[in-house]
C-alpha positions in Angstrom: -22.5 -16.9 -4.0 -19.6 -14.5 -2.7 -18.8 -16.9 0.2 -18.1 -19.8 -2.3 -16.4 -17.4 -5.1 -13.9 -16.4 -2.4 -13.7 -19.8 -0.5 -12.5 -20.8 -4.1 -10.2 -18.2 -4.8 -8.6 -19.1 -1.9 -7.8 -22.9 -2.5 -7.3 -22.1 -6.2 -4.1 -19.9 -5.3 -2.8 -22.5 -2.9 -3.3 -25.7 -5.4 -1.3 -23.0 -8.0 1.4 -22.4 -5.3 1.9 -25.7 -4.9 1.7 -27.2 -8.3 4.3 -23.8 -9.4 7.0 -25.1 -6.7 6.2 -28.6 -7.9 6.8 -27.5 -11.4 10.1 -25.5 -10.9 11.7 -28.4 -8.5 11.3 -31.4 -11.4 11.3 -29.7 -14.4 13.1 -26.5 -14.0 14.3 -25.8 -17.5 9.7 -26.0 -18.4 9.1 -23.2 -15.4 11.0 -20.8 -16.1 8.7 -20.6 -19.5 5.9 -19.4 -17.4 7.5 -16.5 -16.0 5.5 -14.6 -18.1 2.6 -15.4 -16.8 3.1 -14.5 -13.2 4.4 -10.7 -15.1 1.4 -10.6 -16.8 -1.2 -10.8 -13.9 1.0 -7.9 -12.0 0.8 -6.1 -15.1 -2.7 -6.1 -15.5 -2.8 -5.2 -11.5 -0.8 -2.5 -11.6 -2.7 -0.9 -14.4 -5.8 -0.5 -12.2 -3.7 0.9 -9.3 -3.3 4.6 -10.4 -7.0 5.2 -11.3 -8.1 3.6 -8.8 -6.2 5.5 -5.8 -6.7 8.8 -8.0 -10.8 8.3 -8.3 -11.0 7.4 -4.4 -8.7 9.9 -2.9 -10.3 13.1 -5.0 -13.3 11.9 -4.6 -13.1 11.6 -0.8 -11.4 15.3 -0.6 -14.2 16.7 -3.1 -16.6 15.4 -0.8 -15.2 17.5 2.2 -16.7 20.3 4.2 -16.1 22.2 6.7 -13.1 21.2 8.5 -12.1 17.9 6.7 -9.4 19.0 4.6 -8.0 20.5 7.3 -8.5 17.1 9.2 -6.7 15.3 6.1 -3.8 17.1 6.6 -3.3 16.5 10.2 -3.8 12.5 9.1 -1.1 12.7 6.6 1.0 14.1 9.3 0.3 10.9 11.9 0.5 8.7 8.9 4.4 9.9 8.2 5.6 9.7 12.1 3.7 6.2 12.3 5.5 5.2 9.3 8.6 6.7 10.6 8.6 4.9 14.2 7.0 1.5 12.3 9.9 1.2 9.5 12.3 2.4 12.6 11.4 -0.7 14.6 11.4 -3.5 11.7 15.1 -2.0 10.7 16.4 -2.6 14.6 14.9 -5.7 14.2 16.9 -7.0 11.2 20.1 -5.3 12.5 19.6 -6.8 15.6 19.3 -10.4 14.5 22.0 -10.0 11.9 24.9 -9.0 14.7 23.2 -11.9 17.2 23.2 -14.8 14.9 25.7 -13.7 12.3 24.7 -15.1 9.5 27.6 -14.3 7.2 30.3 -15.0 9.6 33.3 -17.3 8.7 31.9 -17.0 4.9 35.4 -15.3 4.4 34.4 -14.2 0.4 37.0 -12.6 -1.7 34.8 -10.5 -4.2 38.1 -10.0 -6.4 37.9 -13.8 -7.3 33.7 -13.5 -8.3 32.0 -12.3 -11.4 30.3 -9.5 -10.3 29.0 -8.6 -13.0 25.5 -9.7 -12.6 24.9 -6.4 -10.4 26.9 -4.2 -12.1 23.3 -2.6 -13.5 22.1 -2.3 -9.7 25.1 -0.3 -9.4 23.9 2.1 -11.8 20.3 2.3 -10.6 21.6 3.0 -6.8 23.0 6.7 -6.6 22.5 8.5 -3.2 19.8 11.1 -3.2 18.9 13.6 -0.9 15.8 14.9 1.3 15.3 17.6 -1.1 15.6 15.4 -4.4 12.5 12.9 -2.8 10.8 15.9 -1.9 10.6 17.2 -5.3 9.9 13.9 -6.9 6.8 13.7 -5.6 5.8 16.6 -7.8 5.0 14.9 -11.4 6.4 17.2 -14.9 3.3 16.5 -16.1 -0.5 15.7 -15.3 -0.2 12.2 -17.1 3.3 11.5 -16.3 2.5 9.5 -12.3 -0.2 7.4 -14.6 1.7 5.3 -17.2 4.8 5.7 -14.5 2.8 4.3 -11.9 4.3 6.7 -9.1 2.3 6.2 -6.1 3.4 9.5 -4.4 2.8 11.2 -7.3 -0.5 10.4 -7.8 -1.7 10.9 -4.9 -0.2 14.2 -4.9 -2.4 15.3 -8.3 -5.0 13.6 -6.0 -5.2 15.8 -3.1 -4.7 18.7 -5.7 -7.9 17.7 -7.9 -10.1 17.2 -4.7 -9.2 20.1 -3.5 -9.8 21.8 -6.9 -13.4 20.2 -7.3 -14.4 21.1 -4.0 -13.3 24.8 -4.9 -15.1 24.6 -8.3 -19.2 24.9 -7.2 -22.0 23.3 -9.1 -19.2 22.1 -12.3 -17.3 20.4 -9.3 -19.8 18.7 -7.4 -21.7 16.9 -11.1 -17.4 16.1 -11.9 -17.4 14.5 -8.6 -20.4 12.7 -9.3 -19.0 11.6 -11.9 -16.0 10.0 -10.8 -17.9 8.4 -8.4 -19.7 6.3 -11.0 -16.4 5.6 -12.5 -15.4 3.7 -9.5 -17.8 0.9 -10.1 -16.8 -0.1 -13.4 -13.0 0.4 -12.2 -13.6 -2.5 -9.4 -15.8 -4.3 -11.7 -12.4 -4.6 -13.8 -10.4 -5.7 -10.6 -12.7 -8.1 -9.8 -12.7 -10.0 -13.7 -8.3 -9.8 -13.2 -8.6 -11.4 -10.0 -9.8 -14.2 -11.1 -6.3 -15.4 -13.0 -4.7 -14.9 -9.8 -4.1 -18.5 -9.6 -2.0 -18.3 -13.2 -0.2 -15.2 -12.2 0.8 -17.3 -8.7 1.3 -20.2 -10.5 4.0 -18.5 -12.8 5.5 -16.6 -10.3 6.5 -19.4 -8.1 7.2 -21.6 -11.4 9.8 -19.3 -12.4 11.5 -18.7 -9.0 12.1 -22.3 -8.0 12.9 -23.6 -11.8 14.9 -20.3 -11.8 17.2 -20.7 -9.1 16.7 -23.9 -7.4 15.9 -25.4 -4.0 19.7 -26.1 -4.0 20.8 -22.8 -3.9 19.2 -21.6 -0.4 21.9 -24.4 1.3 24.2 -22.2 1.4 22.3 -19.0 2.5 20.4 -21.1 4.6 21.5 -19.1 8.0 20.5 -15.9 6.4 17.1 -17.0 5.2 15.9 -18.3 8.5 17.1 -15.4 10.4 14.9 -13.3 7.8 12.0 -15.5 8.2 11.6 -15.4 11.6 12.7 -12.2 12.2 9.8 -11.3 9.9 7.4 -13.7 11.6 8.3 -12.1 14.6 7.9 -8.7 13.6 4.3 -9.4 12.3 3.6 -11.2 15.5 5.3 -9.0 17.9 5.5 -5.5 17.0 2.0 -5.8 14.4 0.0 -8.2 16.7 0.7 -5.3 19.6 -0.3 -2.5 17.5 -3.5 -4.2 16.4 -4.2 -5.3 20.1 -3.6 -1.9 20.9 -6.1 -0.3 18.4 -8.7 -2.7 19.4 -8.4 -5.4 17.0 -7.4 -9.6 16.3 -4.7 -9.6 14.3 -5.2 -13.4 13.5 -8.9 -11.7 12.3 -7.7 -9.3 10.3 -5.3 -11.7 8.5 -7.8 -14.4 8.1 -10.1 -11.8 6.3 -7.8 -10.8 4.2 -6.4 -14.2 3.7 -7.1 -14.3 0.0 -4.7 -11.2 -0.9 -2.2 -12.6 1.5 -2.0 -15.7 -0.4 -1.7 -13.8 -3.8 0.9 -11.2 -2.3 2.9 -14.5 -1.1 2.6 -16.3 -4.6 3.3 -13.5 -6.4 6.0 -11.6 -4.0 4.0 -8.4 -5.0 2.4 -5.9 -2.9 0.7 -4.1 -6.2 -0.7 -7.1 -7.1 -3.7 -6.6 -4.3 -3.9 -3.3 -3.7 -6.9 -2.3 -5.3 -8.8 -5.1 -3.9 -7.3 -3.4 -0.8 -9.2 -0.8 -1.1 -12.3 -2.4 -1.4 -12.3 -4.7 1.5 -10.9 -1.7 3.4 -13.8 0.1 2.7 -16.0 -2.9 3.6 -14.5 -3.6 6.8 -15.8 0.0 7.7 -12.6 2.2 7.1 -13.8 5.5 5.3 -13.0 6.3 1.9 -10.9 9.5 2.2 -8.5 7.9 4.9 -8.2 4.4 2.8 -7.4 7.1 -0.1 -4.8 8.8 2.1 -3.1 6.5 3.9 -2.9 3.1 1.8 -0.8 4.3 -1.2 1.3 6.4 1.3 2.1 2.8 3.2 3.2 1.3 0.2 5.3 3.5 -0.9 6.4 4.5 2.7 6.0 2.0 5.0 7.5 -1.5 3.7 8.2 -3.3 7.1 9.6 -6.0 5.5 12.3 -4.7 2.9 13.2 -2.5 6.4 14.1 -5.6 7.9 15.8 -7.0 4.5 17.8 -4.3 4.1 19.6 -3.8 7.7 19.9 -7.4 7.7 21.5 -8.1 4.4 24.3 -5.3 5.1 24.9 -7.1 8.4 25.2 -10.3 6.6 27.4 -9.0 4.0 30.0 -7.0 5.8 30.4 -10.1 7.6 30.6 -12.2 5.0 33.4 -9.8 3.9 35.3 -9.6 7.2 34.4 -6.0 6.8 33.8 -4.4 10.5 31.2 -2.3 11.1 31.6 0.8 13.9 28.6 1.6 15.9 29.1 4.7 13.5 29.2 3.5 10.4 25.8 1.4 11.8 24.1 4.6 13.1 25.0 6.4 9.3 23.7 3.4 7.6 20.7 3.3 9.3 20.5 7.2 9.2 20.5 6.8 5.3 18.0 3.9 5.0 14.8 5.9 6.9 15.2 8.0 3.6 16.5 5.5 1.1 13.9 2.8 2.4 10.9 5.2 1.6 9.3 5.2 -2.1 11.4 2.1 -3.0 9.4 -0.3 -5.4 7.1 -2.9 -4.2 7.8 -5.7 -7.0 10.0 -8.1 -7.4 14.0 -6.7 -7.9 12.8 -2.8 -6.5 14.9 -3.9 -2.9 18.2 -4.4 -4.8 17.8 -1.2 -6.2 16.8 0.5 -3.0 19.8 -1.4 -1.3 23.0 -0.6 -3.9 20.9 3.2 -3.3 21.7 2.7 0.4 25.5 0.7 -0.3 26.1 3.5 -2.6 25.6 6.4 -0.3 27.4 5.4 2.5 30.9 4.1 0.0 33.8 3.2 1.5 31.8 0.6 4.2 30.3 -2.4 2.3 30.9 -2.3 -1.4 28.1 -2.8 -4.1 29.3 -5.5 -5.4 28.9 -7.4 -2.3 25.2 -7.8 -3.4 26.4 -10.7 -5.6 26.2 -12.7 -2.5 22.3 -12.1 -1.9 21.6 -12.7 -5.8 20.8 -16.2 -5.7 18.8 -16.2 -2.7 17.2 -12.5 -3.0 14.2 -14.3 -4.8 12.9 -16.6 -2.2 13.7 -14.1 0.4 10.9 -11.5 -1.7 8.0 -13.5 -0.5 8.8 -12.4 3.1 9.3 -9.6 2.2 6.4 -8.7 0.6 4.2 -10.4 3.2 5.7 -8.0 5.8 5.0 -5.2 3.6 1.3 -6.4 3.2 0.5 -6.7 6.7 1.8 -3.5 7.2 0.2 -2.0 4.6 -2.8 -3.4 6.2 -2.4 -2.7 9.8 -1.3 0.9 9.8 -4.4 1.7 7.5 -7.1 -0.2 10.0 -5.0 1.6 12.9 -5.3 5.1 11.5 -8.7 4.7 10.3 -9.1 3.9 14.1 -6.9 6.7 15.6 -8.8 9.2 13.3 -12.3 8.4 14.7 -13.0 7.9 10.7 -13.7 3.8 11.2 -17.3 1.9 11.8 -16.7 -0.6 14.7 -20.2 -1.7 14.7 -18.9 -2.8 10.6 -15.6 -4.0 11.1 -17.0 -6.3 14.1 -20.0 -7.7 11.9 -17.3 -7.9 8.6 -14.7 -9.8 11.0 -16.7 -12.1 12.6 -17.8 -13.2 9.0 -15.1 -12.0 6.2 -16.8 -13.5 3.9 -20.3 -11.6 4.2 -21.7 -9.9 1.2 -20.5 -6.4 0.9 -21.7 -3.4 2.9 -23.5 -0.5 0.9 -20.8 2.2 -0.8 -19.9 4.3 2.3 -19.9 7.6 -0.7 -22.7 9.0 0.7 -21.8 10.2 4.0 -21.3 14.0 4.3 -18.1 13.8 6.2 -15.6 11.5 4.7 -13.6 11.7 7.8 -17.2 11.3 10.4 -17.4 8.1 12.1 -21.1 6.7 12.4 -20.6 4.5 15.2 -18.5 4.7 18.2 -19.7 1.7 20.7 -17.3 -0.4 22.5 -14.5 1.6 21.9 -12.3 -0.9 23.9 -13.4 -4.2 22.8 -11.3 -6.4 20.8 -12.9 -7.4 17.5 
């Protein structure tokens, strides 16, 4: 029954993709009317997420003994340099493109003669922060404040707080955690009945964005969108497909069984929009619950590969655009500033403007703010990408971690890969160590 359920999901959300760009190219004042319902479906996502990661996380650090806490800490630690050298990479990557194929060259824009006006709120938004200002953001002003927010660092910050705190509370702690345990079922039980308008939410989504803007206006970007495209293509290929080699695993696998959120994260240009059904077949696959807790919410909010890649790139493109030269300097400071700005930016639609006038903003006197104008029309089909990259990022870091940590069940993740669409493995709750491993054969097989 699963096996057909998810075979149909799957062909649903592509018949909606198509049908949405369909839609938006012959009757684009009609699509733009179903905006709402590609809004709708995130919405409903999103208000799953914080629960969801909250429940699993102190749940997984409850559960602890002995030396796991002290283990989590030491996998938060690999999580944030493997973020670091990850994001690091995809950035070079779109710099590099963008001063090979110049994709804004001979463009020779004169902002004084353009309404900029349409960006003048992303000015706003984007004011320079420091090290110490994201550092104390991740510390909520109240216990409810990361929920109805839906702060990811936040929450798992009261996450790793309240696990610690029921594991340090005896008998009252251990029937709490028991508790919450229970809770989780109904919480995917819920995931599992919003899943199923994915198709609408696609469908609007993609309705909207072609209606919206048009096929027509990507002529004249057209240079910039390919570079982006395959730059990101690359990137997954490349730098991902090595990573995953590396850690003993198919990347064409890993994708194929999770083709069904990768379809939905493309139609909708969302990362939110599948992450709690990210934690489910993360689980499945053999991942253990404490690390999926752990590490997944930190990669969305700290490791988006593919708004790393938009972001250098799009600077590139605009100073040229601009006739504006960029020193090696000036591309050192900007990148400098975008390993900090580039972390906690938003993973919907519109949150990489913001992160990017953030960036524009901090390093003023280079490329101006309102040069984003330029990206505006096209910024929309280039969020698909985007949010691919991110996914498979997302996705990768967490198997490869789970992996590097010892805290992933080969013996699973073979069985699970060979046959994504298997009925699900038992709840994984139960084991003493959240952290332990319970097999460990062919540790250098590819699966």
């Amino acid at each position: 029954m699963q096996v057909k359920q998810s075979k149909f999901l799957y062909i649903q959300v592509l018949i909606a993709i198509a049908i949405g760009i369909a839609l938006g190219h012959f009757a684009p004042h009609l699509s733009v009317e179903f905006k709402p319902l590609g809004d709708l479906f995130i919405r409903m996502i999103k208000m799953m997420v914080a629960p969801i990661i909250f429940v699993t996380v102190a749940v997984g650090i409850a559960k602890a003994h002995g030396g796991a806490a002290v283990k989590l800490g030491r996998l938060g630690l690999k999580t944030i340099l493997y973020f670091e050298i990850v994001t690091t990479l995809a950035m070079m990557a779109g710099l590099a493109v963008g001063l090979i194929f110049k994709p804004g060259h001979g463009m020779n824009v004169d902002l004084a003669s353009m309404d900029t006006s349409a960006v003048a709120s992303y000015r706003n938004a984007g004011h320079p922060f420091s090290t110490v200002e994201f550092l104390i953001n991740i510390v909520p002003t109240s216990l409810i404040e990361p929920f109805y927010k839906g702060e990811m660092l936040q929450v798992l910050f009261l996450a790793v707080v309240g696990g610690l705190a029921l594991a340090l509370s005896g008998e009252a702690g251990t029937k709490l955690t028991e508790f919450l345990e229970r809770v989780t079922v109904p919480l995917f039980r819920i995931v599992a009945m919003v899943m199923r308008f994915a198709p609408v939410g696609a469908f609007g989504a993609m309705a909207f964005t072609v209606g919206k803007f048009g096929v027509g206006s990507l002529k004249s970007l057209g240079l910039l969108m390919a570079c982006f495209y395959i730059t990101c293509a690359i990137f997954i290929v490349v730098v991902l497909g090595t990573i995953t080699r590396l850690s003993g695993f198919s990347l064409w696998r890993i994708l194929r069984y999770f083709k069904n959120e990768a379809l939905i994260v493309f139609g909708c240009a969302s990362n939110e929009a599948v992450l709690p059904a990210l934690v489910e077949k993360l689980q499945r696959l053999g991942c253990k619950k404490a690390v999926v807790g752990l590490v997944l919410p930190m990669s969305y909010a700290m490791n988006l590969d593919g708004a790393c890649i938009y972001y250098t790139m799009a600077i590139a493109f605009m100073s040229q655009a601009l006739n504006i030269h960029l020193t090696w300097v000036d591309q050192f400071t900007i990148f400098g500033v975008l390993l900090l700005t580039s972390k906690g930016s938003a993973t919907v639609t519109g949150g990489g403007f913001v992160t990017l006038a953030a960036t524009l903003a901090t390093v003023a006197g280079k490329v101006p703010v309102e040069a984003m104008i330029l990206l505006l029309g096209v910024d929309r089909f280039m969020s698909e990408a985007r949010a691919f990259t991110n996914f498979c990022g997302n996705v990768v870091a967490t198997i490869t971690l789970s992996r590097m940590e010892g805290s992933l069940d080969l013996e699973q993740a073979r069985q699970v890969l060979g046959n994504p669409d298997a009925e699900p493995w038992p709840d994984q709750s139960s084991t003493t160590d959240p952290l332990a491993t319970t097999h460990s054969t062919s540790q250098h097989s590819t699966i």
